[in-house]
N, C-alpha and C positions, 0 to 999 in steps of 0.2 A: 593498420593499427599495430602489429604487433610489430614490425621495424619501427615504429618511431615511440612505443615504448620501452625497448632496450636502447631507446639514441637518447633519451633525454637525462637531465641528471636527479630530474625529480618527477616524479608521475601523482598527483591526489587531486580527492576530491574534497572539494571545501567551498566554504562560503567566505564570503567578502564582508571584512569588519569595516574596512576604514579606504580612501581612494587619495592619496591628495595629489596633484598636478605641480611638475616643474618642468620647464621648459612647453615642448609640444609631448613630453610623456610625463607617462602618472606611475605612482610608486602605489601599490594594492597589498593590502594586509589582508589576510586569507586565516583563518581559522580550521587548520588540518581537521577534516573529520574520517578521512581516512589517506594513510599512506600507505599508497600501493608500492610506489620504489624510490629510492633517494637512492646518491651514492654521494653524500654528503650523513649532515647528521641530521635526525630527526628530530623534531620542534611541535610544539601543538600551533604556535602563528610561524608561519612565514609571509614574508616578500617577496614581491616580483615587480618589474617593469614591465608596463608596455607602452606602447602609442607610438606616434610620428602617424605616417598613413598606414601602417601593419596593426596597430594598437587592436586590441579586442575590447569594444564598449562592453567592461564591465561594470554593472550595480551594487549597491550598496544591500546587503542582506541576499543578496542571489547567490545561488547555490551552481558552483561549476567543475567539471573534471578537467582539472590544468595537468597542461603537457609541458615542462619548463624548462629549459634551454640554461649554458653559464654566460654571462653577459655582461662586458664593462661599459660601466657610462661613470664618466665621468673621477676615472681611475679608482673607480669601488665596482668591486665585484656585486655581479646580482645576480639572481635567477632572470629568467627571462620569457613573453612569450609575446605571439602576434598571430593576427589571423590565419597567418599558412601554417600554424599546428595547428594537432587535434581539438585542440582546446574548444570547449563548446559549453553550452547548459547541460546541468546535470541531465533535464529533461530531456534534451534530444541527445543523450551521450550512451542509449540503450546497448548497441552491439558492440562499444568498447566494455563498458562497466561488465558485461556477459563473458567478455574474452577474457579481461581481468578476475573475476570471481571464478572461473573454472582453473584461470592458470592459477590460483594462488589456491584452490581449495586441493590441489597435490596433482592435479592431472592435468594434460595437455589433450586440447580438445583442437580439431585442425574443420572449419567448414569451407566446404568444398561449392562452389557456385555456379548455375552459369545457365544458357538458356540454346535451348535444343532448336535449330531452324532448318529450312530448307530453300533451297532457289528453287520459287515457280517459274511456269516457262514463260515471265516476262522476264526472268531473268530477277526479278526481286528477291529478299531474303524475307519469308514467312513464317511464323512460330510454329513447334510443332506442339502440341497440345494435347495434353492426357498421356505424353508415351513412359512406358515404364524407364528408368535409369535402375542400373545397378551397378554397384564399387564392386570387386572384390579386391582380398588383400589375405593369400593365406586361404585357413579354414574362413574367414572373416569375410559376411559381406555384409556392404550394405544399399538400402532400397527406396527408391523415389518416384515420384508419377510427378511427372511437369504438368503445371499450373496452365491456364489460359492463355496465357502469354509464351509459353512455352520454358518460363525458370522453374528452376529446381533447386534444393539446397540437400545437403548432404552433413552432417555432424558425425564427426568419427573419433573416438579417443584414440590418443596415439603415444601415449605415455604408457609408464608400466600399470599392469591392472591395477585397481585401488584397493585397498586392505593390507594385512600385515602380508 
């Protein structure tokens, strides 16, 4: 998520005013309710394209965090999106909207992932479970116990401390 939110040329989250169809794609009027990044100009509506077989079945009143692309049809310039972006329901858009709200509230926050295993002696990969993880970095550490399945996550700020 964070590469294809510096690739896009607009990033918000907003609802869908109006949808109308030409061709096999549909032109979506969106109601900014927040702008997380443009490198255009900022609007309270914008437009976008989508459809053919990439289009993202958006609703009328649905609330979504669009990833928007620049895009010609029909020698007019548009924003653009389809189902191989991020673009999804507000609803299921939790660990983007998280990444977004920490980068934009002044700090950079970096999570670290990933699930601790072992080859038993069939030669399988099996979770290892309960085992401590620790980061360090500097005076800095930080600490985890893997989960049942043997993940773990890590949240680290990695920007300059917060305050003046």
């Amino acid at each position: 998520m964070c590469t294809a939110a510096w690739q896009v040329e607009a990033l918000f989250s907003g609802t869908v005013l109006d949808i109308r169809s030409f061709d096999s794609r549909k032109l979506v009027t969106f109601r900014v309710d927040i702008l997380w990044r443009t490198t255009g100009t900022a609007s309270a509506t914008l437009d976008l394209e989508t459809g053919g077989d990439c289009g993202v079945p958006f609703r009328v009143g649905g609330k979504y965090l669009v990833y928007a692309a620049r895009a010609h049809v029909r020698d007019a310039a548009y924003l653009s999106t389809g189902i191989c972006s991020n673009t999804r329901e507000l609803a299921r858009a939790a660990d983007d909207l998280l990444f977004l709200e920490r980068l934009y509230a002044g700090g950079q926050h970096s999570r670290i992932s990933g699930q601790a295993v072992i080859r038993d002696a069939a030669g399988e990969w099996a979770p290892l479970a309960h085992v401590p993880i620790d980061l360090h970095r500097g005076d800095d550490t930080w600490s985890s116990i893997t989960d049942g399945e043997g993940r773990s996550e890590l949240t680290l700020f990695v920007g300059p401390p917060p305050g003046p």
